[in-house]
N, C-alpha and C positions, 0 to 999 in steps of 0.2 A: 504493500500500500504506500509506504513512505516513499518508495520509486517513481511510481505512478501520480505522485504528489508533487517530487523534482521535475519528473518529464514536464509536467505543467507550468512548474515554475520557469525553468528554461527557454520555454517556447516563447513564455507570456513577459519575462521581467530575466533576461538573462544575464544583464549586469550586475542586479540583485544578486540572483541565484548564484553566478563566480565569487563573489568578495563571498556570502558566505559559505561556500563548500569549503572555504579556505579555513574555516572555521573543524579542527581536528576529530570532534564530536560526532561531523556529520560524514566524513567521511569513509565511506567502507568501500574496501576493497570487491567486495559481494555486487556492490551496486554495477560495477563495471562488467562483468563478469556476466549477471545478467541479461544487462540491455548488450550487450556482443551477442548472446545468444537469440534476444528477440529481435536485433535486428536478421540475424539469419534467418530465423523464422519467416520472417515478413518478405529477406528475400526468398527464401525457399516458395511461399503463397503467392509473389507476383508473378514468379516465373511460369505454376503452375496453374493459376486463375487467367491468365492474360487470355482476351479473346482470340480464337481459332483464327482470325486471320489476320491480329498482329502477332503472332505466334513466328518467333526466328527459330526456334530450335522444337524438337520433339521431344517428349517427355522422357525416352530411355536414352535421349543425348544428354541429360544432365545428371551432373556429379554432384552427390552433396557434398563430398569430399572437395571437389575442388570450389564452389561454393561458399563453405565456409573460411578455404584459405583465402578466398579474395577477402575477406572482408576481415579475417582474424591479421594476416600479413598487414596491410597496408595502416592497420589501427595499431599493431603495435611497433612496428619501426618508426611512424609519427612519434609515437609516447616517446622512444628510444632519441630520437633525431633531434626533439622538440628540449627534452630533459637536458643533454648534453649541450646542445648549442645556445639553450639559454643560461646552463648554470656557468656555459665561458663566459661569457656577454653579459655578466650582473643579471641574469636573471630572477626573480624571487620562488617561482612557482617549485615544487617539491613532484618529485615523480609520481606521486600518489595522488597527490592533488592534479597534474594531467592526463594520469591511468583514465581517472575514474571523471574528467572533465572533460574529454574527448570523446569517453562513450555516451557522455550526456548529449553532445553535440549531434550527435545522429538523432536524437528524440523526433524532429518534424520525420524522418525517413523512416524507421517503423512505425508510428501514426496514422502517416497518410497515404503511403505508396500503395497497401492492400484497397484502400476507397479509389484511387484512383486506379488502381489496374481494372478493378471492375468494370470504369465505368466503357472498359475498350469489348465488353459482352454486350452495349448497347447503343453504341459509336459506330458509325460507318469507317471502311479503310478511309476514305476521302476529309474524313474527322481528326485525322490522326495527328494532326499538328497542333488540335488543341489538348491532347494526352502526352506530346512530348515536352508541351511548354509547362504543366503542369508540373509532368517529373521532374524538368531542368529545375523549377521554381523552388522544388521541396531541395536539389542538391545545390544551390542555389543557398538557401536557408539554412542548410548544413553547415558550408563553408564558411558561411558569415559570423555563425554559432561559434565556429573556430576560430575566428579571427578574435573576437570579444573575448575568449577564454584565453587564448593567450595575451592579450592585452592587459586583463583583467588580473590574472595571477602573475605575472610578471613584471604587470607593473610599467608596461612600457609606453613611450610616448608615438602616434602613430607613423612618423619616419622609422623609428629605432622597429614598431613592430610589424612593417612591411619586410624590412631588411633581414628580423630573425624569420619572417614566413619563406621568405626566398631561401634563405643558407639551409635553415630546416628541410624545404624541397628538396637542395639540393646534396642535403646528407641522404635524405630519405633515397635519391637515387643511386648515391654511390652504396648503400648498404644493399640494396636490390644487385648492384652489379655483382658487390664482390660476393653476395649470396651466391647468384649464378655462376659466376664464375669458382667459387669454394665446390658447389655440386653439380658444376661440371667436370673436374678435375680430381675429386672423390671418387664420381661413378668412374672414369677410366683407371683410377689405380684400383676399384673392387674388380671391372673388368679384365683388367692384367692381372690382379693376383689370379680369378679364376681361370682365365685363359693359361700359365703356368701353373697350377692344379690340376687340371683337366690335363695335359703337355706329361706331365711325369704320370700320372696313373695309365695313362695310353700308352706311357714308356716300359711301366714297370708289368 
């Protein structure tokens, strides 16, 4: 209930809502944890509600697996990205305090993306520009959520907190490379170890 109380707060008074989450009381680790999982949920429902002929994909094309790493990855290397490059930069805000401030940031996006996916079961295809503007407007509203949060626990003035959104981006990308590049270069040495495995048993 107390979750369902913040998403509210956030939507409706989100300056409010940052200064106090900063408040140690209120913050639980659980709250984040959560709304990560309803936002899945919400996406798992739009993918599968969306009307039959704004439909991209079929229903045995989609991965929950892959699904929840879009939305688990890019929420926690923000946390990671956001943490680091504000605590070089005088930032104030506490890892905990953006764990769990970032997933409040998604509140308009499990809200409202299941009302609106619906409305594409009673939408013409030729309707369809007023169901993209819709979406954009809820990520739209996300983003903005983020920007005020980190402004907000940070402390920053809006030059200074343009500047940590850009470095932050751009940590967020190189941690995605060297990801890829870490397990691209894992999977070739498990495939060399097993390719010599394979090589001496054939031998022996």
């Amino acid at each position: 209930m107390t979750t369902l109380k913040n998403m509210k707060q956030v939507m409706a008074h989100p300056l409010d809502f940052f200064y106090e989450l900063q408040n140690p009381s209120r913050l639980k680790w659980s709250h984040g944890v959560i709304l990560i999982l309803l936002a899945f949920v919400a996406r798992m429902a739009s993918l599968l509600l969306v009307g039959y002929h704004f439909e991209t994909r079929e229903a045995y094309q989609i991965s929950y697996g892959h699904e929840l790493i879009w939305i688990v990855v890019p929420w926690i290397t923000w946390c990671v990205a956001n943490w680091s490059v504000s605590t070089i930069l005088d930032g104030e805000g506490k890892f905990k305090e953006i764990f769990v401030g970032s997933a409040y940031c998604l509140a308009p996006y499990i809200v409202f993306i299941i009302p609106i996916t619906l409305l594409t079961n009673v939408i013409a295809l030729s309707e369809g520009e007023f169901y993209r503007t819709l979406s954009m407007f809820v990520f739209a509203w996300v983003g903005l959520l983020i920007l005020i949060k980190v402004k907000v626990l940070h402390d920053f003035e809006l030059g200074k907190l343009i500047f940590i959104t850009f470095i932050t981006l751009l940590a967020v990308a190189i941690i995605w490379f060297l990801g890829i590049l870490l397990y691209g270069l894992l999977s070739q040495f498990i495939s060399f170890f097993f390719d010599i495995f394979k090589e001496i048993r054939f031998r022996l």
